[in-house]
C-alpha positions as CSV (number, residue, x, y, z in Angstrom):
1,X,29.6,34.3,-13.1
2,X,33.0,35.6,-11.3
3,X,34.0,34.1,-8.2
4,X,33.0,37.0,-6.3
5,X,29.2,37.1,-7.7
6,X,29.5,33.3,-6.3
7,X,29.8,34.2,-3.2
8,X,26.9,35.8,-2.5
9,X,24.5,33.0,-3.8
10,X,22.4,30.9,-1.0
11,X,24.4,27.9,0.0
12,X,22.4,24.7,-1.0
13,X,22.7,22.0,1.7
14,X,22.6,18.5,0.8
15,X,19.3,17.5,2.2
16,X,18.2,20.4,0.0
17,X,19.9,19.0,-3.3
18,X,18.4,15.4,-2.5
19,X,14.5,16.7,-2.0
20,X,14.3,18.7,-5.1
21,X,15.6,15.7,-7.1
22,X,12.9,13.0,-5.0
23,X,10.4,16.3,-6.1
24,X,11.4,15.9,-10.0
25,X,11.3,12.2,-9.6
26,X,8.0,11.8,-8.0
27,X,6.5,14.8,-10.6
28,X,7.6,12.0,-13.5
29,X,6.5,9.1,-12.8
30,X,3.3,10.1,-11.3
31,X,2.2,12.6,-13.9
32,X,-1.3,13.2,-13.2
33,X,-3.7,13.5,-9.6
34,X,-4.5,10.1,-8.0
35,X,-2.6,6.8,-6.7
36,X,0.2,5.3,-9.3
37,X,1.5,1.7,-9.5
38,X,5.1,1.8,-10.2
39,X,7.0,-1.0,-11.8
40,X,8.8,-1.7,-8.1
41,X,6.5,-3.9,-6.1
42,X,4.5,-2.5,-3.2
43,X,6.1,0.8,-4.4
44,X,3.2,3.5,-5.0
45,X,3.3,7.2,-5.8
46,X,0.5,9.7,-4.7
47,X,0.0,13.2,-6.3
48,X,-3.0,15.9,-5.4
49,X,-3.1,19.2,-6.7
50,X,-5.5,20.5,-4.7
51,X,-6.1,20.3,-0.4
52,X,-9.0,17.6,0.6
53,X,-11.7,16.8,2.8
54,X,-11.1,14.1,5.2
55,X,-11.5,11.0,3.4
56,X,-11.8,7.6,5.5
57,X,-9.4,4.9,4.0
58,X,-8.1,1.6,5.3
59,X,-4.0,2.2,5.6
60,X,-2.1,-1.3,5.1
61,X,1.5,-2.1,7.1
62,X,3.5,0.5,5.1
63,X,5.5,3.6,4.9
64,X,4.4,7.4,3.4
65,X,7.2,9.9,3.0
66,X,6.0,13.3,2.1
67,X,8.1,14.4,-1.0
68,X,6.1,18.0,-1.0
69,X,2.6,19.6,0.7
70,X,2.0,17.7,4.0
71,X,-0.9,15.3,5.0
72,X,-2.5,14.1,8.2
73,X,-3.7,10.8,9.2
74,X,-6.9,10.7,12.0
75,X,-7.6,7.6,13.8
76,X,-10.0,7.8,16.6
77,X,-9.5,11.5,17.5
78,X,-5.8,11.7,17.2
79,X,-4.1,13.4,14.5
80,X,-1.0,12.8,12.8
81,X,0.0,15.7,10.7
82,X,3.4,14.2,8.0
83,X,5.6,16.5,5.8
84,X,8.9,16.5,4.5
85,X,11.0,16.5,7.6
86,X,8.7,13.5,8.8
87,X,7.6,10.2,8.0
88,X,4.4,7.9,8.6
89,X,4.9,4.4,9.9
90,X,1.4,1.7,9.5
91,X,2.4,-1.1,11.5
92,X,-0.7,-2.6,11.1
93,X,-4.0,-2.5,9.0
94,X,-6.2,0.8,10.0
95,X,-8.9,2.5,9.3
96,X,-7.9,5.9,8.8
97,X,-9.5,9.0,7.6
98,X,-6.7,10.6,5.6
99,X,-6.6,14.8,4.5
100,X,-4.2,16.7,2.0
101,X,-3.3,19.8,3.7
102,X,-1.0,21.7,1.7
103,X,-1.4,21.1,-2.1
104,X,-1.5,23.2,-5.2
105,X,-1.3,22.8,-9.3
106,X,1.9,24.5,-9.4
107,X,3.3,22.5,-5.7
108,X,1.4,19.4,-5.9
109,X,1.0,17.4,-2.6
110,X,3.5,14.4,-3.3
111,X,4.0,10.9,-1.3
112,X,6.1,7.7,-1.5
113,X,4.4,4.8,-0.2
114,X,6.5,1.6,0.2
115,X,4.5,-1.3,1.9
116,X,5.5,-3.7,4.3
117,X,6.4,-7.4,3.3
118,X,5.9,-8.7,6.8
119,X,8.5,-11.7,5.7
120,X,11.5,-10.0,4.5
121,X,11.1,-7.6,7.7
122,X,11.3,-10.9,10.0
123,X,14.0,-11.9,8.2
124,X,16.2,-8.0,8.9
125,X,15.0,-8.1,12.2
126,X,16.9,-11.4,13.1
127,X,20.0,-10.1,11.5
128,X,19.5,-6.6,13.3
129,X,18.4,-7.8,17.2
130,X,21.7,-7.8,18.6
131,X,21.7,-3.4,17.7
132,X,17.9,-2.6,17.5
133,X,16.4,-0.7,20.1
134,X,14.1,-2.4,22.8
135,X,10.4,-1.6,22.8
136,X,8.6,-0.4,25.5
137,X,5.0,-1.7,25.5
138,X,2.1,-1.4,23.5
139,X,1.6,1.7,21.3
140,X,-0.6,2.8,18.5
141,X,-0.2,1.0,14.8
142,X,0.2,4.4,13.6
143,X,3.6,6.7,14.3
144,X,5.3,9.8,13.2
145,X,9.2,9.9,13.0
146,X,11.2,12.4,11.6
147,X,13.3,11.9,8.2
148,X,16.9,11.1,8.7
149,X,19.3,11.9,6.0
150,X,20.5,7.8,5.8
151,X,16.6,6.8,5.1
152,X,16.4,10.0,2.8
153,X,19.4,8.1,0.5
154,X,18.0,5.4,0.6
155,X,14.6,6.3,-1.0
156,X,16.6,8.4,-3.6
157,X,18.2,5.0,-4.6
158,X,14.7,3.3,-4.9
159,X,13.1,5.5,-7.3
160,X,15.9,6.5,-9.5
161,X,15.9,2.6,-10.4
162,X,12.3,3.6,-11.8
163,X,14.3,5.4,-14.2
164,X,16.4,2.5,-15.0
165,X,14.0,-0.1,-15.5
166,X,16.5,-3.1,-16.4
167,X,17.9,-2.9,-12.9
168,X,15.0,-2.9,-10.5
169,X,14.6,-6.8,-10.5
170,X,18.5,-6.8,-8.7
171,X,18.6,-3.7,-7.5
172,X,14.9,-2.9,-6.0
173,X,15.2,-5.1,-3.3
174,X,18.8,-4.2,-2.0
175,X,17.2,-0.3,-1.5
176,X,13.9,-1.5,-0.1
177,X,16.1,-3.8,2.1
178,X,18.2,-0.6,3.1
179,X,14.7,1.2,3.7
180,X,12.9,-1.1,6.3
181,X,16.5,-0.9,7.9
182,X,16.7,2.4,8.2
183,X,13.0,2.8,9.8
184,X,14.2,-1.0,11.9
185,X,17.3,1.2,13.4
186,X,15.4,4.5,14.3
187,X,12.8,5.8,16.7
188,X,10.0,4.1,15.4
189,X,11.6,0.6,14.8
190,X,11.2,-1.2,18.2
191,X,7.3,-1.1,16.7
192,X,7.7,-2.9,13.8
193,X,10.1,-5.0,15.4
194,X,7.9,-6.1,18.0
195,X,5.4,-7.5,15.5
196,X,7.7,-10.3,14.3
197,X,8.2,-11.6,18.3
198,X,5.8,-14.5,18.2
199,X,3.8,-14.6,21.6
200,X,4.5,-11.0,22.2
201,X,1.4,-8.7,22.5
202,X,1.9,-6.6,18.9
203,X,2.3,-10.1,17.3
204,X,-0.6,-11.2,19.1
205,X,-2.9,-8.0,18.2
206,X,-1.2,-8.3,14.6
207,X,-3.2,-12.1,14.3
208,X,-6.6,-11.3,15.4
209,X,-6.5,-8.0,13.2
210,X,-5.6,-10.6,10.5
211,X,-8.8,-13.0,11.1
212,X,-10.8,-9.6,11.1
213,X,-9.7,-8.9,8.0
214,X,-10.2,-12.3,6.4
215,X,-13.7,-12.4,7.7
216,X,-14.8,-9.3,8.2
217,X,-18.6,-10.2,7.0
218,X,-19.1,-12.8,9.4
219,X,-20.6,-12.9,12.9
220,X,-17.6,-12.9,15.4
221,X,-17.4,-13.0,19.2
222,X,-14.8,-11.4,21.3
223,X,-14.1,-14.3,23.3
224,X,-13.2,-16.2,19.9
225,X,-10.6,-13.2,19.1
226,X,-9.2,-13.6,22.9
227,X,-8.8,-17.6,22.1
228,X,-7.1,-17.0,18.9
229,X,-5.1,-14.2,20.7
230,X,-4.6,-16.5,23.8
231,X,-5.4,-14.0,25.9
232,X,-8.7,-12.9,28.1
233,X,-11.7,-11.1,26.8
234,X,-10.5,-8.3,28.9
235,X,-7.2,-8.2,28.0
236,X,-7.7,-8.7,24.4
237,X,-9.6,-5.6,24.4
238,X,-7.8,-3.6,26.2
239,X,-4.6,-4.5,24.1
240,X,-6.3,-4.2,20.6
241,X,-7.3,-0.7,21.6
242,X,-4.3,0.3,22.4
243,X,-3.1,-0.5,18.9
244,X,-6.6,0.8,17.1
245,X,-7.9,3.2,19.4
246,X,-10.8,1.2,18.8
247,X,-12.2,-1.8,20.2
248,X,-12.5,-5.4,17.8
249,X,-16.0,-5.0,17.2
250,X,-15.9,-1.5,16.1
251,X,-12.7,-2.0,13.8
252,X,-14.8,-4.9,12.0
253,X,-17.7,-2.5,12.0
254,X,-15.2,-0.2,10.0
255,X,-13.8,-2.6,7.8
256,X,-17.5,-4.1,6.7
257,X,-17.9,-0.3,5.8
258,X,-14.9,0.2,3.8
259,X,-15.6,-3.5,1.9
260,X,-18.9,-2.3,1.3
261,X,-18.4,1.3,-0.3
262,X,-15.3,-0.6,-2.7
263,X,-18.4,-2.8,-3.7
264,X,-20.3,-0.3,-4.5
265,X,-17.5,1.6,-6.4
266,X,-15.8,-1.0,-8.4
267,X,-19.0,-3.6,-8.8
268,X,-21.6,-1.1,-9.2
269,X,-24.7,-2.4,-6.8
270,X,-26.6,-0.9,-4.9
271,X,-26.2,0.0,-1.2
272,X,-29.1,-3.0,-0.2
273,X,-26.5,-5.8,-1.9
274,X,-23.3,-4.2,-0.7
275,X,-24.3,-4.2,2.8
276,X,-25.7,-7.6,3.1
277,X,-22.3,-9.0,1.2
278,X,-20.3,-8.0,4.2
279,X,-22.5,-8.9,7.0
280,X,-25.6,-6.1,7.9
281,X,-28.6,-7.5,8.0
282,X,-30.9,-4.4,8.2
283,X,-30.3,-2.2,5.8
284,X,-31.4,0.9,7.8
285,X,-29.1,0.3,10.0
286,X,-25.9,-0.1,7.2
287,X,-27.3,3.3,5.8
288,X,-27.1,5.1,9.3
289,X,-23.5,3.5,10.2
290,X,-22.0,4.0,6.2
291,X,-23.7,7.9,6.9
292,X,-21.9,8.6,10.2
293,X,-18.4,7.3,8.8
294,X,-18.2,8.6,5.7
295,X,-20.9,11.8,5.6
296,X,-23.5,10.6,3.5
297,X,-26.2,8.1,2.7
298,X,-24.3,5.6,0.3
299,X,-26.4,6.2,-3.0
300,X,-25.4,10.0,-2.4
301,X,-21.7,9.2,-1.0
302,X,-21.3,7.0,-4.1
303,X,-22.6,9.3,-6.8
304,X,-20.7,12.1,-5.5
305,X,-17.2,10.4,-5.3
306,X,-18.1,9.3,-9.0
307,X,-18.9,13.2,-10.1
308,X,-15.5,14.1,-8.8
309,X,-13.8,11.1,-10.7
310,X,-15.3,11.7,-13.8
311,X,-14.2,15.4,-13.5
């Protein structure tokens, strides 16, 4: 090629050059549809070749990047639509009902997901206080930011160590280090920051969502929550649904749900068991609640999820 013909060709801009390789990277080490473990802790790769139906999901503290396609997240009405120019934060556990937008065989929907060690983020926020940005108030657990070119590097440099097996155990953590910095020092980080203030509101929220979690199938009263939360009944609500978009009795609701079809799923019992393991009592009623969250009686849900598994 003369320097002339050169001339003429489309000029390829960095951000360009770094995407197509996160593309080939993602493409290799998650070679077929689903979710994939990598050999970097609380790293995981998602591929789809094809767009989805809103599935309901419960997200955990994390990140997704959108390598290729685009996703959105829907939590209580809202949408979040993610591609590669932005990025989703989970500051705390939600259910979420998640949908693959843009996705084919030949330009597979493709995701990074890098969870949240709650410890090592306390640890970058007290080094990083005197330059973070402040927060302002209560917002939802669930944000959209746009990709900066730093945080972009910086993800480059976690999964080519995927490459180079022999240097993740040193060199992992220095990148996913660099990563929760990068999100800490941008427009989204005052909300992660927030939830390693203890006595602060997020923190607060951050706790009771934690006892929900833990017990999930048993009874619970909001006034308990708003002790552990030291805060009013009233209050407590009106935080935690700031966060969830959802008050404390619906997110357990949710949650028993969620427990209950991964039951089903991964144990194999039948929809009477599950739903008494996680707290219903009447199993009329667990049918009609699993039917209007996920769109099916459970025997039906169940067997139909397993079809599409199976192939």
């Amino acid at each position: 090629m003369s320097r002339d013909d050169a001339r003429f060709l489309p000029e390829v801009s960095p951000s360009d050059v770094r995407q197509a390789e996160l593309i080939d990277l993602v493409r290799r080490f998650a070679p077929g549809d689903g979710l994939h473990e990598t050999a970097i802790t609380r790293l995981h790769l998602l591929r789809a070749s094809a767009p989805a139906h809103g599935l309901p999901s419960v997200y955990e503290p994390g990140l997704c990047i959108v390598v290729q396609g685009s996703k959105q997240a829907m939590l209580a009405g809202e949408v979040f639509r993610y591609d590669p120019l932005h990025y989703l934060v989970i500051s705390v556990t939600l259910p979420i009902v998640g949908q693959i937008l843009e996705a084919t065989p030949d330009k597979p929907y493709l995701c990074v997901r890098l969870n949240i060690d709650p410890r090592e983020l306390t640890t970058l926020v007290l080094e990083a206080q005197a330059s973070a940005p402040a927060a302002n108030g209560l917002e939802r657990g669930l944000r959209l930011a746009r990709v900066s070119d730093a945080l972009l590097d910086a993800v480059l440099r976690l999964l080519r160590l995927l490459g180079t097996p022999q240097d993740i155990a040193v060199l992992a953590p220095l990148a996913v280090r660099e990563i929760y910095y990068r999100v800490l020092m941008g427009e989204l980080g005052s909300r992660l920051r927030a939830l390693t203030v203890v006595d602060s509101h997020s923190f607060r929220i951050a706790r009771v969502i934690d006892l929900l979690k833990r017990d999930y199938a048993q009874p619970v009263r909001v006034e308990d929550l708003a002790q552990t939360a030291h805060m009013s009944a009233s209050s407590l609500h009106h935080h935690f649904k700031q966060v969830t978009a959802m008050s404390p009795l619906q997110f357990q609701k949710q949650l028993r749900l969620h427990q209950a079809r991964r039951l089903m799923l991964t144990e194999g019992i039948d929809a009477a068991v599950a739903g008494h393991r996680v707290g219903y009592e009447s199993p009329s009623q667990f049918s009609r609640e699993y039917r209007r969250l996920f769109g099916a009686p459970p025997r039906a849900e169940i067997e139909h999820v397993r079809s599409v598994v199976q192939g």
